[in-house]
Each structure stands twice: as structure tokens, then as C-alpha cells.
N, C-alpha and C positions, 0 to 999 in steps of 0.2 A: 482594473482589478486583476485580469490575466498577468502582468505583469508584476503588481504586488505577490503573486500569489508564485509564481514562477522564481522570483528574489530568492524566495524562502527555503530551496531546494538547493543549498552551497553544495559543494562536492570537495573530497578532500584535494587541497595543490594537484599532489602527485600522481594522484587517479586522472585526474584533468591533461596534466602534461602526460602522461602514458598516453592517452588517446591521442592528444595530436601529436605525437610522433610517431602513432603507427598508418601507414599508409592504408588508402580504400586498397590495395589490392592484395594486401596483405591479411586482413584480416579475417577470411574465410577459410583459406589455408590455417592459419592460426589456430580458428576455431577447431577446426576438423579436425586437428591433429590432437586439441584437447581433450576432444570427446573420444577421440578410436579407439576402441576398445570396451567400450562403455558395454553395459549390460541395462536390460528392458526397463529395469526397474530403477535403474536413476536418470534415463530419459525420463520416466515420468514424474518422476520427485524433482528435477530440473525443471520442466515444466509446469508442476504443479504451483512448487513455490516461485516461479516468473509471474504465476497471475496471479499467487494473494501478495506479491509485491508490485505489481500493476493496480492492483485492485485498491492498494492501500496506499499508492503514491494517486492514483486519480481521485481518489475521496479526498485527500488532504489539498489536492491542488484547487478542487472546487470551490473546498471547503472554505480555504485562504483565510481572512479576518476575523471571519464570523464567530457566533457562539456555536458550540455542537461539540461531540465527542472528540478528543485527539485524535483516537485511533477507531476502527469499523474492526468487528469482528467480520473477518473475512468470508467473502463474496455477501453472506448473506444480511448483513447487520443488524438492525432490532429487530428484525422478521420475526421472532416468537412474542414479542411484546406488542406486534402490530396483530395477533391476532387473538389477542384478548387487551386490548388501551386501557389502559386506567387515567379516569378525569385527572387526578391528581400528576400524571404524568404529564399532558397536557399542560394544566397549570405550570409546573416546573420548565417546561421548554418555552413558553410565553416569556416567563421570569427571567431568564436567562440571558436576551437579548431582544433586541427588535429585530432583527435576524437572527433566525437558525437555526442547522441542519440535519440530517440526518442522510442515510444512504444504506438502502434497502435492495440487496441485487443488483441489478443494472441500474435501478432510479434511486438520482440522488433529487435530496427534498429539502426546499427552502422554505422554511416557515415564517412567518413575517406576522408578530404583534406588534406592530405599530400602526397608530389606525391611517399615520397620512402614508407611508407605505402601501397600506390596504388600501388606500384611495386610488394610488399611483395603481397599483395593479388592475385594480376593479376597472380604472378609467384609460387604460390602454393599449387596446387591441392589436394596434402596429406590431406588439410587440407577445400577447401572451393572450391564450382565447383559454376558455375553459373545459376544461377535461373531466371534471369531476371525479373520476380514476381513471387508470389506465384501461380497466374493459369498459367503460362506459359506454362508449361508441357501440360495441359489440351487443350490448344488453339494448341502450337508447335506441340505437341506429345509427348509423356514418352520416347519416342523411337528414336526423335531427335540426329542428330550428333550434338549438340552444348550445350547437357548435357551429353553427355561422357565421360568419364576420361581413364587414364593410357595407357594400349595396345590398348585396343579397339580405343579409340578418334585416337590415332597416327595411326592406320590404316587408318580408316575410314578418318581422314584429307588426307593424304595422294593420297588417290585414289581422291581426285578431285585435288589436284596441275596441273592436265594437263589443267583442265579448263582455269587456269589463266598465262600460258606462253606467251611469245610474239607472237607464234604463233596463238596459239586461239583470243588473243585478238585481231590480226589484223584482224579477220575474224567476230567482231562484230563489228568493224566500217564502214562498209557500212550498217549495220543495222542500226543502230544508226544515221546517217547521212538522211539516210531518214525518217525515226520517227522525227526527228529534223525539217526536211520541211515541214514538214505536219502542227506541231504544230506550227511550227514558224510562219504561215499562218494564223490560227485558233485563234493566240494572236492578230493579225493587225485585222480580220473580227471580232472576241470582240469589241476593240475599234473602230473598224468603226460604229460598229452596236452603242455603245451608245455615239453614235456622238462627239469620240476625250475626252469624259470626263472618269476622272481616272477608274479604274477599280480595286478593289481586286482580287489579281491573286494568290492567295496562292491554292485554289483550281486548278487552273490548272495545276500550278506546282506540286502539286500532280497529276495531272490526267499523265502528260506529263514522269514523271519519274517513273510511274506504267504500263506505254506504253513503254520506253524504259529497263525498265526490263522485261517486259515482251515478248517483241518482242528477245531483247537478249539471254534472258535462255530461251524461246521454240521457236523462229520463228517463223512458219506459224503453230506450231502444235496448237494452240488456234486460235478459230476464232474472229477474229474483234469483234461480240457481246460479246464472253465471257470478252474479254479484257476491254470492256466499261462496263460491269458489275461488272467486279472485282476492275476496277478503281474505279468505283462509291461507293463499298459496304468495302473496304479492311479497309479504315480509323477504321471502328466498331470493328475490331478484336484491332485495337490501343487502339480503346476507352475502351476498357475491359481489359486489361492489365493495373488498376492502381495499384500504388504502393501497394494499402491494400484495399481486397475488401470485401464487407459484407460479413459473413461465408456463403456458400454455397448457393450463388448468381448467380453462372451459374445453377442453376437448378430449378431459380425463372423466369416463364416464361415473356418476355419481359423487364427482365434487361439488361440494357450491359452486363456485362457476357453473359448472356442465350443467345445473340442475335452474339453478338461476336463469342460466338461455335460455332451455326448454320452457320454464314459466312464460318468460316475457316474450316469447314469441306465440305462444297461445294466447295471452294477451292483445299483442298488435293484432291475431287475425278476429279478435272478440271487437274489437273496434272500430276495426274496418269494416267488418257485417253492420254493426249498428251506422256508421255512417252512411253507408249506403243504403239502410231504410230512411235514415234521414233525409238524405235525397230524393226520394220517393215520394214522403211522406210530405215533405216542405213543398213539391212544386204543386201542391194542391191548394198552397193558399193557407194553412194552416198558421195558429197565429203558434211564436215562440216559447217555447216554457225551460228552455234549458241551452247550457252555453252551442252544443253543435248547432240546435235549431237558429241560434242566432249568427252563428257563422255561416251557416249553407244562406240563410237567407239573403245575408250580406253579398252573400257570393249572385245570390241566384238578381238581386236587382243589380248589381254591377254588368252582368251579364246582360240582361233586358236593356240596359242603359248600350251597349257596346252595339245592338243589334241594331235598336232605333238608328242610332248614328250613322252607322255601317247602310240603311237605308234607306239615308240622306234626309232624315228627319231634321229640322233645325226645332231651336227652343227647348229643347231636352234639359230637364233636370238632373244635375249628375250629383250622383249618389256621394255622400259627405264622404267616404269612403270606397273609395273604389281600388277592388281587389281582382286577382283574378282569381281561376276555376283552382281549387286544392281536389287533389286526388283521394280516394278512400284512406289508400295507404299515408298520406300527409297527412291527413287528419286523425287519423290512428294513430302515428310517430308522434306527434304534437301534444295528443292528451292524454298518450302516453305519460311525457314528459311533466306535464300537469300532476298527474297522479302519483307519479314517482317524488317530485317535488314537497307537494303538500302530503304525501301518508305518512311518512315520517314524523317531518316536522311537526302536523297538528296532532299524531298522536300523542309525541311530547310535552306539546300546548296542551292537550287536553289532561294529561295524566298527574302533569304539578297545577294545570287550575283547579280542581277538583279539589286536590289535596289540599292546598294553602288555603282554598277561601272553607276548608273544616276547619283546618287549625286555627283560620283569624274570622272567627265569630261577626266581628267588628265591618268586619269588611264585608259579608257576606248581606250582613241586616242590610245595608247603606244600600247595595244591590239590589236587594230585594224591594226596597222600599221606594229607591227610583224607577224600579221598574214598572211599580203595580202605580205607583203616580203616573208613569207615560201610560198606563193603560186605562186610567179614569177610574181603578178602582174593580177594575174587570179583569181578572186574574185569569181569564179564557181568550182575552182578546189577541186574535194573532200579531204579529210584529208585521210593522212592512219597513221600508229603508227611512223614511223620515224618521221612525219614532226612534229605529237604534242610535242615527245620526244624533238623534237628540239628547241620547243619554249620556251624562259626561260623567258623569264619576264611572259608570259600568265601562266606557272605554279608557278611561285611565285606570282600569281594573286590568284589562284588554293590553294596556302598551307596559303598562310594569312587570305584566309577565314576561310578555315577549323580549325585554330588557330583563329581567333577571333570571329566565333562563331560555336563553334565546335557543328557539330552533335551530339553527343555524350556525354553528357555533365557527365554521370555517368552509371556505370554497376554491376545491384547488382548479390552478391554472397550469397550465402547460406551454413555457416558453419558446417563443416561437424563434428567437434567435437570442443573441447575446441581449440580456436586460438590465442598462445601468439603473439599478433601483435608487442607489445613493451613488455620492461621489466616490465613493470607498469601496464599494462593490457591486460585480457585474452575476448574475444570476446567468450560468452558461445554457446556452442553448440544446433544448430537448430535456432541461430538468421541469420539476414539478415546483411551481412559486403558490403558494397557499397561505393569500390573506387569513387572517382570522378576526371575526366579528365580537368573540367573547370580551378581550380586554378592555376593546372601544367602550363597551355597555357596562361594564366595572370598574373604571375607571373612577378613583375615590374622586380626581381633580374638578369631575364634570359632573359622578352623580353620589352627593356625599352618603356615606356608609353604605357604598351600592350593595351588600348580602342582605339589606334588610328590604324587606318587600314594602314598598311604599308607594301604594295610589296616589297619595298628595302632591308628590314633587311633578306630578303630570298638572297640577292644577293651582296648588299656592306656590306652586317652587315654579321654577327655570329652566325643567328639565324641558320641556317644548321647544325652547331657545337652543338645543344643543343637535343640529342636524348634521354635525359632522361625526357626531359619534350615532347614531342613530342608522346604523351596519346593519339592524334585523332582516333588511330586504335588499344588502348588498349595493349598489352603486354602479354608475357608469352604462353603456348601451347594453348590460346585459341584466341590469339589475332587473328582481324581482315584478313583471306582472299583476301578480296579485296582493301588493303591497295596500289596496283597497279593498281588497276582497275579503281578506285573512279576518283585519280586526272587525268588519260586519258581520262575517259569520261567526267568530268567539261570542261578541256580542250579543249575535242573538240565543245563542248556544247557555252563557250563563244567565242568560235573564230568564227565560223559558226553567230552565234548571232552579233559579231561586224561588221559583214561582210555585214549582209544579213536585219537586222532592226536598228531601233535609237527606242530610248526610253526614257522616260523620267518620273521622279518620283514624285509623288503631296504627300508634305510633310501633314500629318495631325498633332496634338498633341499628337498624340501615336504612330507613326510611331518608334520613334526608342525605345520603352517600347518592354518588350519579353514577350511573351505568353508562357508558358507551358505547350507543346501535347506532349507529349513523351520527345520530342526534345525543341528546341529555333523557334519560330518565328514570325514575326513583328507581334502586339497587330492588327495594323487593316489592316493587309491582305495582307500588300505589293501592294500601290494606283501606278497605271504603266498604261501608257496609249505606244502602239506599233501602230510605221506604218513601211513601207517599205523602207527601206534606196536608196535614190537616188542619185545615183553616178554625179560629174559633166563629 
């Protein structure tokens, strides 16, 4: 591709023969004699315009085949449109090509809608690890399990798998289940308070899925203030993570960035404290009720197993899982990244489920009614994992969302060296290559008239058969974790929900337009007015 891309840069004959005919020793003298006499100010216009024609011969050289702008406004390029995106802009650059570019400051940017592309990338670590943006390190950690690669990542993934068994998770549904009542209460007392008239709930649904992660991954080890703290202040650590941020703007006090660190490092030490009551609290014997308790525990029989051995015990039962000791601060960095992960995402999840099962009646009843059937008729009875597992139409309620407006809608990497992505081009080393998940999941080819919301194609259709477009939880040794975890908790989220409110949606003229926070969600707010459903 360097070489295609190098073709393309002819020079005129005679500029070419003048260079080789002037000698290396010649040309410094040359120079010098050109410039003597110069004045201050067209060294610097000489110099200035040398690097927006550097600037603008390296974009085009990256650029080479692809789809993307001819020319970059100089040094900075869409910088002002990266810091307000518009969906539709997006969509337009997907359209465009299966490659292509963009070049924002120092970082030029590969975007890639094509989903075997997106495979190629998701599945190649040799070659591109993920970055998420460029401060991400800074905000995550350098140290993060989710910029790992090779032995290390596969360890280190490894020792949480017990997290997310059937086991564990059954033991985060009673948690869950009442975080769910609590809020569910707190949406009807909103709209009561402004008397029945709609209400923007996108914030809550943030606040409510910053509550159920965080009740989940520590239980009681945070208290109640940190929890409405962190709710309130997490979103800032979002907002500093844009795509391309002014050079060394976390250290500019009162930017996003700058304000963004300070969150998230208040954060890791709120995490750290709670692990290490965890610790504490687990070597008593205590049974699990939430993911750290399941990971210290993991740790702490792996540990008893290593001792036995160590004191020549034979016959030793070794633990299905054997990990070793994580530090406070690992397990802070780690669910960190958990929480960073899912608060976005499922506020998005939660802010179009809401909305579309108002708008689609039809689909809401069907909900409703397989749910109170898995409950025998007992519209109190709590959920445990069997009976969500059991609901099929509510989790193809569950996966047509997350396909039709995917959390997730793209995941940047950062190339670790030269990446021939196709035969045709090589994606150069130190740019940003970012798969995207959206087209894979609208793709007419695989899921026909993909804008229409349709539970059925999870169940009369095909669409189950189609796991290579099936991007919502990404691909390859870094792909999503909790790609189990996600649709039980929705699940049990709307079932509880059709059971236990009615709601309904006040359409505005931007209701169904997408806003761009990280993720996808409604332009104004998601307008939802909640009361308490009365049974006849």
C-alpha cells in the first residue's frame, strides 16, 4: 500500500532533474544564500506554510486509496465536528467505503464498515490492541486489563471468568431486583411530582444503571453517598474521552480532560477501599453476593490450594480456576473498566427500551404476559436465572434492541505496526483503525428492513443463524465479557418493569434523531411519563 500510495506523488521532470543535478554539498550554501537577508517574519511564514504542506502531503500519503476527504484542513481537520458528531455523519462515512479516513491533529483515523474487516481487526492482536482513545490509558490506567495483549491479557481474562458463571450470576439477582424497586418507585414519584407531564429520563437511566453496577460489582462495600456521587460525577470521565482531544488537555485545569482525571481517579481510590473490605470481610467465611465477593473468593481458595501443596500435602483438590492474589489497586483498575464499559452502553439500552416497548403496545403486552406466565401468575415473585433464561420472546425483546441500536456502535484500535487490512491497503503504524459494529447489525443482506424493530426475526426468522454479523459484544480475545451478563440483566429489568409500571411516551420532533455520547441516545431525553400499574 506504501508504495501505491508513494506512486501517486509525480513531481514535475524538471524539478526532479534540478535536484539530481545539484550536488549534497552544494546545497546548503544554496539554501543560505537564498534566504540572507530574510526578515523574522517570513521565516516564519516559510516555516509555517512547510508544515501545512507536510501536514497535507502526510494525510494524503496515508490516506492513499481509501475513501475520506481529498484534502484536511490544516493541522487540525474535523476537530470541530468531533466535538459535537452527528449520527448522520457517521452513517455518511460508513456509506462511503469499507475504508475510511479521517486525520485530526497528529492522529490519522481508519474507519472500517466492513464487518469481515471488523473481524480482521477485532481478531488481531499481532498487529492492533485497543485504545479506546487516545487518553484512555490516562483516565483507565496504563495498567488496565483491557490494554493487555498475548500471555499476560489471557491470564489476567481468565481469573475473572468465575465472575460471570451461572453461578455468580444467580447471586446478582436479588441485587438487582431490588435496585430495580427502589428506582422503579423514584420514576412514578418524578412524574408524580411534575404533575403526569413527560419527563427526560435519560439521566436517570443513567443514574439507575450506575446503581445497578455498582450495587452488583461491590454490594454494600460503597456506601449509598459514594454511589450518588459517582452516579452524578461518572458521566465527566465520558465526556473526556473524545475521539481526539486538544494536545495535552488533561493538564489544562478545568477542561474535560483535566476534570475527567480528577473524577476517575477518585473513583479508583473508592474501589480500592471497598476491595480491601472485601478482603476482610471474605476471609471470614462469608458466603458471595456480588461480583468482587466472587473474585476475592476465587482468589482466596486458589491461595489455600497453593499452601496445602507448598506443605506437601498430596490429594489436593485444585480449584477449577486457579488464579493468583490481585491487588486492591487491580481490582479497582479492572471494575473500573467494568463500569466504564457498561454505564454508557446500558444507559443507551435502557433509554430506547423504555421508549419503543411505549411506542409498540404489541410488544410490550407479549412481555408482560410471558412474564406473569414464568411467574405462575404471581406478579411479586422475584426473578432468579432460570426463569429469565426461560423467557424467549422477552429476550428476543432483549437482542433486537441491542441489534437495532447497538450500544456500541464502534471500538477503536490502535495499530501496532504496519496493518495490511486488505490487499490494497496497509493501515500505517501508530494510526487509529476503528472497526464499527453498526453496519454489521443493519445490514438489509442479513437482517431484512433492519430500521424496523422486530422481536420475531430472533424467533420465526434467521436472524439467530447470523453470528458473524452479531458485533454487539465485539469479537476476538478481547471481545466483550459480559456478553451473558448484559441480556439477563435487560431481561430481568423489562420483565419486572411490565409487571410492576405502564408508561407511556410523549413523542416530540426529535424523539427518534440520535444524539452522540459515547454511545446512541434519543436527541431529547427519552419524554416518559411513569405510574404504577394497576392490576384488575
Amino acid at each position: 500500500m506504501a508504495d501505491t500510495a508513494n506512486s501517486s506523488f509525480g513531481q514535475p521532470e524538471n524539478f526532479i532533474q534540478t535536484l539530481q543535478s545539484l550536488k549534497p554539498s552544494s546545497v546548503i550554501p544554496l539554501a543560505a544564500s537564498y534566504v540572507k537577508g530574510w526578515q523574522t517574519w517570513q521565516y516564519v511564514v516559510t516555516i509555517l506554510l512547510g508544515l501545512v504542506v507536510y501536514d497535507q502531503v502526510m494525510y494524503i500519503y496515508r490516506k492513499g486509496s481509501i475513501a475520506g476527504p481529498s484534502f484536511k484542513i490544516p493541522f487540525m481537520g474535523p476537530f470541530l465536528q468531533a466535538l459535537d458528531p452527528k449520527f448522520d455523519g457517521y452513517l455518511a462515512q460508513w456509506a462511503s467505503g469499507p475504508l475510511s479516513c479521517v486525520s485530526v491533529f497528529h492522529k490519522f483515523v481508519v474507519l472500517a464498515s466492513d464487518r469481515d474487516i471488523a473481524h480482521k481487526v477485532f481478531k488481531s492482536p499481532q498487529y492492533a490492541e485497543p485504545c479506546i482513545v487516545p487518553i484512555a490509558k490516562d483516565l483507565l490506567s496504563h495498567k488496565a486489563w483491557v490494554f493487555l495483549t498475548g500471555k499476560v491479557h489471557v491470564e489476567f481474562r481468565r481469573g475473572l471468568a468465575p465472575l460471570f458463571t451461572s453461578k455468580a450470576l444467580s447471586t446478582y439477582l436479588p441485587v438487582q431486583e431490588k435496585v430495580l424497586g427502589e428506582y422503579f418507585d423514584k420514576f412514578v414519584a418524578i412524574s408524580d411530582a411534575n404533575k403526569g407531564q413527560p419527563t427526560a429520563f435519560m439521566t436517570m437511566f443513567r443514574e439507575i444503571q450506575c446503581a445497578l453496577s455498582l450495587r452488583t460489582f461491590f454490594g454494600d462495600y460503597i456506601s449509598a453517598d459514594a454511589c450518588q456521587r459517582i452516579a452524578d460525577d461518572f458521566y465527566k470521565v465520558t465526556a473526556a474521552m473524545e475521539l481526539v482531544n486538544v494536545p495535552f488537555s488533561m493538564y489544562i485545569p478545568f477542561t474535560k480532560q483535566w476534570i475527567g482525571k480528577k473524577v476517575a481517579d477518585d473513583v479508583h481510590d473508592e474501589f480500592a477501599r471497598a476491595a480491601g473490605l472485601c478482603k476482610e470481610n471474605m476471609a471470614t467465611g462469608t458466603a458471595p453476593t456480588c461480583t468482587i465477593d466472587h473474585w476475592v473468593l476465587n482468589m482466596l481458595e486458589s491461595n489455600r490450594y497453593r499452601e496445602r501443596i507448598a506443605a506437601g500435602e498430596e490429594g489436593v483438590e485444585k480449584p477449577a480456576n486457579l488464579i493468583r492474589e490481585f491487588t486492591n489497586m487491580e481490582i479497582s483498575e479492572t471494575l473500573f473498566t467494568f463500569l466504564f464499559a457498561s454505564q454508557d452502553a446500558s444507559s443507551s439500552a435502557t433509554s430506547w427500551m423504555f421508549q419503543i416497548l411505549a411506542q409498540r403496545p404489541d410488544v410490550l403486552d407479549k412481555v408482560r404476559e410471558e412474564n406473569l406466565a414464568a411467574r405462575g401468575g404471581d406478579r411479586t415473585k422475584p426473578f432468579d436465572l432460570d426463569m429469565i433464561e426461560s423467557l424467549t420472546y422477552t429476550n428476543a425483546v432483549v437482542k433486537e434492541l441491542l441489534r437495532w441500536r447497538p450500544p456500541v456502535i464502534f471500538v477503536p484500535y490502535l495499530a501496532l505496526k504496519d496493518f495490511p487490512v486488505t490487499p490494497n491497503y496497509t493501515v500505517p503504524k501508530g494510526s487509529m483503525i476503528i472497526p464499527s459494529c453498526y453496519p454489521a447489525l443493519h445490514d438489509p443482506a442479513v437482517y431484512p428492513n433492519p430500521e424496523y424493530f422486530d422481536p420475531d426475526r430472533w424467533i420465526t426468522g434467521d436472524a439467530e443463524t447470523k453470528t458473524k454479523n452479531w458485533l454487539v459484544f465485539g469479537a476476538g480475545p478481547h471481545d466483550c465479557l459480559a456478553r451473558r451478563y448484559v441480556p439477563m440483566s435487560f431481561a430481568g429489568m423489562i420483565g419486572k418493569a411490565s409487571l410492576e409500571l405502564d408508561w407511556t411516551h410523549h413523542a416530540t420532533p426529535t424523539s427518534e434523531e440520535i444524539k452522540v455520547f459515547a454511545t446512541l441516545f434519543p436527541m431529547d431525553g427519552a419524554q416518559l411519563v411513569f405510574k404504577k400499574r394497576k392490576w384488575d
